[in-house]
C-alpha positions in Angstrom: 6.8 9.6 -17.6 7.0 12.8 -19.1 9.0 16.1 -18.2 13.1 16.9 -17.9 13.2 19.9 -15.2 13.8 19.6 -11.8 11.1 18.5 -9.4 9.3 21.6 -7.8 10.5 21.3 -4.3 7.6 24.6 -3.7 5.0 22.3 -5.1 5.8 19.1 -3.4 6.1 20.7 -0.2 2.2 21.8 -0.7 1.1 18.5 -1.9 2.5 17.0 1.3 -0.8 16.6 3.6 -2.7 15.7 0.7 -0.4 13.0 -1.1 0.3 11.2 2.0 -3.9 10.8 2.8 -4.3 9.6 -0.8 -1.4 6.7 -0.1 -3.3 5.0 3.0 -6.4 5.1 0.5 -4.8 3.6 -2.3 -2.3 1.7 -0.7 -5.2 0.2 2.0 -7.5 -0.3 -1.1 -5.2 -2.5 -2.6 -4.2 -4.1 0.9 -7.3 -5.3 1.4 -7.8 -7.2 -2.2 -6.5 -10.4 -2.4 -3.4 -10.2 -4.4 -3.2 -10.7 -8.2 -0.2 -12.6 -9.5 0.7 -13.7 -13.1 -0.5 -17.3 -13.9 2.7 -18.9 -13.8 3.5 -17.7 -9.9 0.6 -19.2 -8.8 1.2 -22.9 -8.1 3.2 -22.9 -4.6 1.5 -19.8 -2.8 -0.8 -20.3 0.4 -4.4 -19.5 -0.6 -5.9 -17.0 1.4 -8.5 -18.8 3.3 -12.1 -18.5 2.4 -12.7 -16.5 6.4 -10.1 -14.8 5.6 -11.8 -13.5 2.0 -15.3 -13.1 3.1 -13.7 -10.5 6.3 -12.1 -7.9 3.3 -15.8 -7.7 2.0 -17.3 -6.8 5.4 -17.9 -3.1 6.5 -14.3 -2.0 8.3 -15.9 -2.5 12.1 -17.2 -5.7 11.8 -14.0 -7.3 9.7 -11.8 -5.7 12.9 -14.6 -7.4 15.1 -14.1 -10.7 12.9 -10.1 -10.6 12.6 -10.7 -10.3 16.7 -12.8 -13.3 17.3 -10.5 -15.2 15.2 -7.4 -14.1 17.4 -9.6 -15.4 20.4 -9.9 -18.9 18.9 -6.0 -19.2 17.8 -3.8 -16.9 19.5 -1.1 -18.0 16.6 -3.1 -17.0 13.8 -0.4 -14.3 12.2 -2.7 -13.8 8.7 -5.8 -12.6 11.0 -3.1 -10.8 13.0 -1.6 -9.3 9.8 -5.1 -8.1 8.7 -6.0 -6.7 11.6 -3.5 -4.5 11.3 -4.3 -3.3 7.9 -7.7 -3.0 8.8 -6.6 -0.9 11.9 -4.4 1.3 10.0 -7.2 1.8 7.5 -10.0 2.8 10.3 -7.1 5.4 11.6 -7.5 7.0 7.9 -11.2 7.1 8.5 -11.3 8.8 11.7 -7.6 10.5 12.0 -7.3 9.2 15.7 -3.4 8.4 15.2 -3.5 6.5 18.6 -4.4 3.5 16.2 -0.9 3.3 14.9 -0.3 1.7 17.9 -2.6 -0.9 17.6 -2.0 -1.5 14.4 1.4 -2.0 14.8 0.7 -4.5 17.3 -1.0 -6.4 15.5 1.5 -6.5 12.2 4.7 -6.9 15.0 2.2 -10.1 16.6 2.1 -11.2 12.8 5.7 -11.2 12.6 7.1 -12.7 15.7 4.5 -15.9 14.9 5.9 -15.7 10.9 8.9 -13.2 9.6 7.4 -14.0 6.5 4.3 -12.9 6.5 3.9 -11.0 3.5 0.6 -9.1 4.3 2.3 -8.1 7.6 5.3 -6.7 6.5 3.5 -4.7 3.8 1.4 -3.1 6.7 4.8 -2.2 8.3 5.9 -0.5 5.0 2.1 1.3 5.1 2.8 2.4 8.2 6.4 3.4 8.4 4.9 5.7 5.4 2.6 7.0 7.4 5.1 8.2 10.3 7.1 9.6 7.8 9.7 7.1 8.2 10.4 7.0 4.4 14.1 4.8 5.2 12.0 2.3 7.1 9.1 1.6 4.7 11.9 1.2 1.9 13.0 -1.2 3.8 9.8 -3.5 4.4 8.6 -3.2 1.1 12.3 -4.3 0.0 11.8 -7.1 2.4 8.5 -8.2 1.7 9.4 -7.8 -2.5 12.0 -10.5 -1.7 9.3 -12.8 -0.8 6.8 -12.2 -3.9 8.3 -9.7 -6.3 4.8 -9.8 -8.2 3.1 -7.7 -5.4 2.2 -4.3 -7.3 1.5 -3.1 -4.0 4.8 -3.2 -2.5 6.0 -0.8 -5.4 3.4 1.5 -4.3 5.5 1.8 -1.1 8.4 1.9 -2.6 7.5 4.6 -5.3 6.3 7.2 -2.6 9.4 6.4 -0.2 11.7 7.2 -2.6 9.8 10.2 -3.5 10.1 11.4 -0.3 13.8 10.7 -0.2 14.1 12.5 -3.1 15.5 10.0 -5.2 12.8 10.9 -8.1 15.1 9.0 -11.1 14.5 5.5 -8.8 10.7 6.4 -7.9 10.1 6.8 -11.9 11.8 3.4 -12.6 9.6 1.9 -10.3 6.3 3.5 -11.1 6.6 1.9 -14.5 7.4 -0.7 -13.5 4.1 -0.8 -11.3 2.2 0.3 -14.3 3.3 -2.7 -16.3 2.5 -5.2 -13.2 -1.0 -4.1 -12.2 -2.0 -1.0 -14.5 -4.6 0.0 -12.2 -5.4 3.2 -10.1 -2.4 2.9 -7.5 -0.1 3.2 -10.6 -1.4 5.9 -12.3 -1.9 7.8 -9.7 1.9 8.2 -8.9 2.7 8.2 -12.4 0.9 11.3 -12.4 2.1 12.9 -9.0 5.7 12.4 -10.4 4.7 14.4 -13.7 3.0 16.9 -11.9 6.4 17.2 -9.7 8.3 17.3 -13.1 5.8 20.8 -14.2 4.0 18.4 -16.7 0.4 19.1 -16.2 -1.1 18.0 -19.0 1.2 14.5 -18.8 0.1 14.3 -15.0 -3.9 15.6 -16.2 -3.6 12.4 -18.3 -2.5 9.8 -15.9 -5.1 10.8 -13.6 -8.0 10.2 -16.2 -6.5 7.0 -17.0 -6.6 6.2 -13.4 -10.3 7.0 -13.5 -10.7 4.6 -16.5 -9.3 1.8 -15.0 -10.6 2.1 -11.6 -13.2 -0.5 -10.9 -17.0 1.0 -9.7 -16.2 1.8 -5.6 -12.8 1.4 -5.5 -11.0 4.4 -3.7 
């Protein structure tokens, strides 16, 4: 990242509404993907189960309506509970009725009380402390959830914009490259090129955005 003044606290302020609707977009987009981890960190993880992959493809009703009728056959399923909080917390996005918060974090807390562990679950948490502004709190899950599997670009995603919003801008930069280098997709650059923008590098943060549009796959957010 590019750019040694100050962050523009002016500028950062106006971004506000803005920024924070683009992180439930990317960070949701990249929720609902199965996760990608190196080669070597593969052997030992649960596989996601094949239901479990066909509902992220499915139009956001009918997966809710298909995490549901899983919950109804196994009250102690805590990955359909886990994604059925995502997918809550993504249909809140689409139709800015903040009374699904709730829900959602229902369904992430049902997750969690079943398995402490679950990983999806306590990203969700992070998601959605973000999204209620509590920047201290979604630190805190995506810390948690990193302890689990560090090779979660997502989780850095959280952390990036929390400690953006604490205003701890050196530690957000550390982290965004270090996002880029994990998964150097459209989640990374994106923040890359919020935090130049913050920094007064325009052309730095016009740069990161076009790579962003390079790497972003056909219909991703």
């Amino acid at each position: 990242m590019q750019g040694a003044i100050a962050p523009d606290k002016r500028l950062a302020k106006s971004w506000q509404p803005m920024r924070l609707l683009l992180i439930a977009c990317l960070l949701l987009g990249g929720a609902l993907t199965l996760p990608r981890w190196p080669a070597t960190q593969r052997e030992g993880r649960t596989a996601i189960e094949p239901g479990l992959r066909r509902m992220r493809a499915l139009p956001l009703a009918e997966a809710i309506a298909q995490a549901q009728a899983r919950l109804r056959l196994n009250r102690d399923d805590s990955a359909a509970y886990a994604q059925l909080g995502l997918l809550l917390l993504q249909q809140v996005r689409l139709t800015g009725d903040a009374a699904g918060y709730l829900r959602a974090g229902a369904a992430l807390d049902e997750a969690l009380a079943r398995d402490p562990n679950q990983l999806d679950a306590l990203m969700g948490k992070g998601i959605l402390a973000l999204a209620l502004h509590d920047f201290e709190g979604a630190r805190a899950w995506a810390e948690q959830a990193r302890a689990i599997n560090p090779f979660r670009a997502e989780l850095l995603g959280i952390l990036v914009d929390a400690h953006v919003e604490l205003g701890q801008y050196a530690e957000a930069k550390r982290l965004a490259k270090e996002m880029v280098s994990l998964r150097p997709g459209l989640s990374a650059y994106t923040r890359i090129s919020y935090l130049r923008e913050l920094h007064g590098d325009v052309r730095g943060a016009i740069e990161a955005m076009e790579a962003a549009v390079q790497v972003g796959a056909a219909g991703e957010e």
